[in-house]
C-alpha positions, -999 to 999 in steps of 0.1 A, spaced: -409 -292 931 -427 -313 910 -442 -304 878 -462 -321 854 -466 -332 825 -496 -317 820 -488 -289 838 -460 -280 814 -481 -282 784 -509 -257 796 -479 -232 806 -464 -236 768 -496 -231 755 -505 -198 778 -468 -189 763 -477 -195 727 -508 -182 724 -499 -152 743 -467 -143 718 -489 -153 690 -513 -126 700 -489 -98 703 -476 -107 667 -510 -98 654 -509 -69 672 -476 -58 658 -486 -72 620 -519 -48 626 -502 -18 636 -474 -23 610 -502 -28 583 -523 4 592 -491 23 592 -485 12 552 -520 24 542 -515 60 563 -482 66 545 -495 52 508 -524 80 514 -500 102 521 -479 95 491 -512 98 469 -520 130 486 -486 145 474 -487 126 442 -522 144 433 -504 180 445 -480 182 420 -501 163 395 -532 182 390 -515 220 385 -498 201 357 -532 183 342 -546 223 342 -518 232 324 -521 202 303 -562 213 293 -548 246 288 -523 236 262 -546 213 244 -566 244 233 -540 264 222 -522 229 205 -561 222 190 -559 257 175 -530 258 160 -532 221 146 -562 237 130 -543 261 114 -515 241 103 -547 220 88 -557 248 69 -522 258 58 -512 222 44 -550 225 27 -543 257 9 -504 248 1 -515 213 -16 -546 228 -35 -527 259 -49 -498 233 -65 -529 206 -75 -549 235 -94 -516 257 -102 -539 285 -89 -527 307 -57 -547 306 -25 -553 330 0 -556 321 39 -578 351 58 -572 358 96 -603 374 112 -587 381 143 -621 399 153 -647 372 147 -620 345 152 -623 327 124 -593 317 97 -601 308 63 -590 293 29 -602 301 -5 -592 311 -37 -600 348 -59 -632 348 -73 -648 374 -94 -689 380 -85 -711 412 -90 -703 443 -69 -744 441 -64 -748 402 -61 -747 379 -32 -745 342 -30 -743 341 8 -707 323 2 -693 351 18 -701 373 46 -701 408 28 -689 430 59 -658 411 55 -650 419 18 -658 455 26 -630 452 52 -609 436 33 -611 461 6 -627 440 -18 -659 456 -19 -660 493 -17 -690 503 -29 -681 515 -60 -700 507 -95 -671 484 -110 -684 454 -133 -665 430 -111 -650 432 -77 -624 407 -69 -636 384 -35 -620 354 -14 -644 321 -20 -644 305 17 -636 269 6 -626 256 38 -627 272 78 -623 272 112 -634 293 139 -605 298 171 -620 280 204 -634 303 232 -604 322 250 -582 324 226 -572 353 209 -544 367 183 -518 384 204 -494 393 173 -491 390 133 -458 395 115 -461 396 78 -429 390 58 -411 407 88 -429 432 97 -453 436 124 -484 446 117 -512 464 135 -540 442 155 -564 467 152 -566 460 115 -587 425 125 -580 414 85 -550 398 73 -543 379 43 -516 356 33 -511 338 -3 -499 300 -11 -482 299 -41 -490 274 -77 -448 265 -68 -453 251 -33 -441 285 -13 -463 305 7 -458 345 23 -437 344 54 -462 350 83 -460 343 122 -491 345 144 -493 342 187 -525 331 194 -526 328 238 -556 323 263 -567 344 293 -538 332 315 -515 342 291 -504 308 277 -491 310 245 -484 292 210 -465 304 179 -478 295 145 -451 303 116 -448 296 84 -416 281 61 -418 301 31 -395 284 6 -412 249 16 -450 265 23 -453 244 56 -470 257 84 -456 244 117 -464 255 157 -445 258 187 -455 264 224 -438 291 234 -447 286 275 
């Protein structure tokens, strides 16, 4: 049998464009196959990832807090050596706020609004009494603890004291050393960050603890 010339070239071309067509088919299929499994992958990916960014917010509050602190404490160590004068940091563990200040004397009868007066009564400072002079904590510096945070524990110089006492007080030293206190502070899912301080060296340092 006789074929043509021009018969040959129309079959070659049926052939070519026939296995040219099934290669998009298979380059298709192979693509959408890539893009289901790189979905999947970012699926997964964002699983594990976004228990870990919680956790991640979590700890910035309780890492913001205790920076604050350690703030405070390299505030109150630096200006008791400047003025050779001790100064006192104040935990009020009931209206989360910590302090810094130094003694001041003022009128048992007198109020400058510096300080909030419940507080000195609390602390002892003001009792009531007719003295000349009582002897009161200027606030020089503050800050207050974010929302859902609280003090879980309070060591002083070893020894654990009692929560429901919402006061506590620890001195910076004229020589550079400070009272040896440790503080928890941790959030309503029970995360938790240890504030200490180094009391040869007066440094106040942090440490998650979870």
């Amino acid at each position: 049998m006789h074929i043509s010339k021009r018969d040959l070239n129309q079959q070659l071309g049926v052939i070519m464009r026939s296995s040219y067509r099934d290669r998009s088919k298979s380059t298709s299929g192979f693509t959408l196959i890539e893009v289901i499994l790189v979905l999947v992958v970012i699926v997964i990916i964002a699983g594990i990832a976004l228990p870990n960014l919680s956790g991640s917010y979590g700890n910035a509050k309780l890492r913001s807090a205790a920076s604050n602190i350690e703030r405070l404490g390299r505030y109150a160590r630096g200006m008791a050596i400047l003025r050779e004068q001790n100064l006192t940091m104040v935990i009020d563990a009931e209206k989360k706020l910590i302090y810094v200040g130094a003694e001041k004397k003022m009128a048992s009868d007198e109020s400058d609004h510096e300080l909030n007066q419940d507080v000195l009564k609390r602390l002892g400072y003001i009792d009531g009494t007719s003295e000349e002079h009582n002897i009161a904590i200027e606030k020089e510096i503050f800050r207050s603890l974010p929302d859902g945070l609280n003090v879980r524990y309070i060591e002083f110089e070893g020894t654990i004291l009692d929560l429901a006492n919402d006061l506590y007080t620890f001195e910076f030293y004229s020589n550079g050393q400070s009272d040896a206190f440790k503080l928890i502070l941790s959030d309503r899912k029970d995360r938790s960050i240890q504030i200490y301080s180094d009391p040869v060296s007066g440094k106040v340092r942090s440490q998650l603890m979870n």
